[in-house]
C-alpha positions in Angstrom: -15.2 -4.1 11.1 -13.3 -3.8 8.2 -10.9 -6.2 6.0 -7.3 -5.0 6.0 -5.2 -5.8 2.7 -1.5 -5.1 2.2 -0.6 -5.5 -1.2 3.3 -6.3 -2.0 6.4 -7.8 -3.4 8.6 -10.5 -1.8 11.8 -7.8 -1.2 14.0 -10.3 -3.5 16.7 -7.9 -4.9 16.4 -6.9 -8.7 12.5 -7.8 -8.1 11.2 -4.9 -5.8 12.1 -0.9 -6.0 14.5 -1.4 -9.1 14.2 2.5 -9.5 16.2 2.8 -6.3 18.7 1.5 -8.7 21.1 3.3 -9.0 22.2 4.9 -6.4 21.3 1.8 -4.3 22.5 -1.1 -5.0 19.6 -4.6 -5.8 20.4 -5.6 -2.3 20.2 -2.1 -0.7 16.6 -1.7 -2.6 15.6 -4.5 -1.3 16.5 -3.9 2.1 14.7 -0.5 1.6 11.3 -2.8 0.3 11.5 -4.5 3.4 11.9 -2.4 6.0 9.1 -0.9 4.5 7.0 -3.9 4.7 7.5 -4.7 7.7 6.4 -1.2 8.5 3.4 -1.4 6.8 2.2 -4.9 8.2 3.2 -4.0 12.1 0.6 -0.6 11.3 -1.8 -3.3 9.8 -1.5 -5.7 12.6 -2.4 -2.9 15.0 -5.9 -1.6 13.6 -8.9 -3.2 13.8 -9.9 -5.2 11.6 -11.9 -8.3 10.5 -9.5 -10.3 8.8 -5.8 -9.5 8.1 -4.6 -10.2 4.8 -1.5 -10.1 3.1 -1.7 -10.3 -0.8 1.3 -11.2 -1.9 3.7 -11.4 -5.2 6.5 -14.4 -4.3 6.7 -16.1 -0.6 6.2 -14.9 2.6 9.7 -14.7 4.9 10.4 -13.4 8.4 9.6 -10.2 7.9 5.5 -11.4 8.0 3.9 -10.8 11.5 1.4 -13.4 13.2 -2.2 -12.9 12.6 -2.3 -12.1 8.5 -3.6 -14.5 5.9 -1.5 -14.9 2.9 -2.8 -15.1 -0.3 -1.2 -15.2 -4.1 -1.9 -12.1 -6.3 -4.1 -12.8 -9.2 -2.2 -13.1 -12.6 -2.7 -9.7 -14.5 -2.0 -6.0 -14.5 -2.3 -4.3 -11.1 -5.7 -3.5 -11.8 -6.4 -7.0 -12.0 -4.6 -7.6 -9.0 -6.1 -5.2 -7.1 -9.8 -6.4 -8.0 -8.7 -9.7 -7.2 -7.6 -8.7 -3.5 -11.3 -6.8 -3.1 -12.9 -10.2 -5.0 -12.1 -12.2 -2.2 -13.0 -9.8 0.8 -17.0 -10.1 2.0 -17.6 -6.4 3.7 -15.7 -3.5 4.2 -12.3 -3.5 3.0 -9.1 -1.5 3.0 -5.9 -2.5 1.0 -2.7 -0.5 0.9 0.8 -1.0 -0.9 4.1 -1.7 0.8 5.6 1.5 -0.5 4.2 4.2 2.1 5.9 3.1 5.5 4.9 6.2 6.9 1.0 5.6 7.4 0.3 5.2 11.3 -3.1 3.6 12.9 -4.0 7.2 13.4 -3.5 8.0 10.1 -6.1 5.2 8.9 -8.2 5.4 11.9 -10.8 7.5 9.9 -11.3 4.2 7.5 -11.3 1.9 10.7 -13.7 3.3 13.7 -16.8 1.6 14.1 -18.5 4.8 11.7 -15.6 4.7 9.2 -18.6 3.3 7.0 -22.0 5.6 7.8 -22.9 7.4 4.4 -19.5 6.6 3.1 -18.8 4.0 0.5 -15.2 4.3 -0.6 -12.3 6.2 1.2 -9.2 7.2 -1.1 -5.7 8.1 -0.5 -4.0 9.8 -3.4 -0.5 9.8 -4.0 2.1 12.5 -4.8 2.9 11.0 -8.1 -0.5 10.9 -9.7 -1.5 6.9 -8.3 -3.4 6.5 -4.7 -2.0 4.5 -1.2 -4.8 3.3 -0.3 -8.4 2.5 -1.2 -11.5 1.3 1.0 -14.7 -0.4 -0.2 -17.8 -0.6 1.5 -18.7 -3.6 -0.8 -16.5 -5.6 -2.8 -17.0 -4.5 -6.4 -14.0 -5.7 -8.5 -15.4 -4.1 -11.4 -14.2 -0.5 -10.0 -10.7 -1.4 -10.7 -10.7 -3.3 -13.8 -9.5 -1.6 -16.9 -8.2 1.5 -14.9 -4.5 2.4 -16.1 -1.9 1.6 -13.6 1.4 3.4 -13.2 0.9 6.6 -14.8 0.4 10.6 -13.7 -3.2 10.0 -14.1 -3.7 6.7 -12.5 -5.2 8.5 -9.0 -7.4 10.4 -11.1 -9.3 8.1 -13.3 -9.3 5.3 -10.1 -11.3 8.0 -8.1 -13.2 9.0 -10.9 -14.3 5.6 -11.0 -16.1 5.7 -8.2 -17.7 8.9 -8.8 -19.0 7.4 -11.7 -20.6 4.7 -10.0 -22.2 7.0 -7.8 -20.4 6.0 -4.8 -20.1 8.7 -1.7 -16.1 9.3 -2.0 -14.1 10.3 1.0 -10.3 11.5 0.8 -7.5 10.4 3.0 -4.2 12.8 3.3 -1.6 12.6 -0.1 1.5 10.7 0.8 4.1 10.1 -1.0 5.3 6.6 -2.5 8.9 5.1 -2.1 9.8 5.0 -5.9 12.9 7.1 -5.9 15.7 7.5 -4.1 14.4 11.1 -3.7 11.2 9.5 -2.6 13.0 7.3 0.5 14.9 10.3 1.7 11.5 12.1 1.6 9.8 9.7 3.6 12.4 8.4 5.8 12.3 11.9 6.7 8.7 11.9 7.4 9.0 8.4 9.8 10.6 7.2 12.8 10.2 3.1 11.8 12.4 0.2 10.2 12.5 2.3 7.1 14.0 5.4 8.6 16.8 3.4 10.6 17.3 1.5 7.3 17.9 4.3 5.0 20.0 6.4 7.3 22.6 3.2 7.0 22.1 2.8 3.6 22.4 7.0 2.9 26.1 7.0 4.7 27.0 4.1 3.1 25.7 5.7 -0.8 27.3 9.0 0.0 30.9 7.4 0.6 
């Protein structure tokens, strides 16, 4: 089976989603971060998976379910990060953000059933702004994401490219959009029925008064 790997913030306000800022508040954003972490880890705590594991910027709080590992991020751009997370995975692995609260295990189960893996040796989920969701490995291989520029239109792109380079067998997972915006949240909260959804309809009455 395969490694799950949730990659995130501690929701500490003026830390996490500071472009939510304005029209949300520090507090509200955060709020908004972790509703839709704790979305993200109860999906991860319900597909199969080898080991659970939470890599994570800060210290875990009562938002983290039973059953994950947490471990520091790695000092270094995201892309450093992010090949540190794969670094310390033997097998399969799949790591996600915290900013797409609206995957479901049905979603992933493509990268999860027992032939997510036959002929295939990386899945990829692009995002709507240009960066991915979510990236599986067959085999941990750090080297794929080192040097790779984070946080820009192309970022998606040149990731996936990557791999294509390395003469891996590339499979897509569905776009999806990030939570970056406040645009973003209403976008997705529309798109989900979870914690972020119930959140964000508060929060929305509360910004439009």
């Amino acid at each position: 089976m395969t490694t799950i790997l949730v990659i995130a913030k501690e929701p500490v306000p003026g830390r996490v989603k500071t472009r939510l800022t304005p029209p949300y508040t520090p507090d509200e954003a955060a709020r908004l971060a972790e509703a839709a972490l704790r979305d993200t880890l109860s999906v991860a705590a319900r597909l199969p998976a080898t080991r659970r594991v939470l890599v994570l910027s800060g210290s875990p709080g009562p938002w983290l379910p039973d059953g994950f590992e947490v471990v520091p991020q790695a000092a270094g751009g995201l892309d450093e990060r992010i090949a540190a997370a794969f670094a310390g995975c033997d097998g399969p692995a799949l790591l996600v953000g915290m900013d797409t609260p609206q995957i479901t295990p049905e979603l992933l189960a493509p990268v999860t059933c027992p032939c997510a893996w036959d002929g295939v040796d990386a899945w990829f989920g692009p995002a709507a702004d240009g960066g991915f969701w979510a990236l599986g490995l067959a085999r941990p291989a750090p080297a794929l994401l080192r040097g790779v520029p984070m946080s820009t239109a192309a970022t998606g792109a040149a990731q996936r490219q990557r791999l294509v380079d390395a003469g891996l067998s590339v499979r897509d997972l569905p776009m999806l959009r990030d939570v970056d915006t406040a645009d973003d949240a209403a976008r997705v909260a529309a798109a989900t029925s979870g914690r972020f959804a119930a959140v964000h309809a508060g929060l929305a009455r509360t910004v439009a008064r």
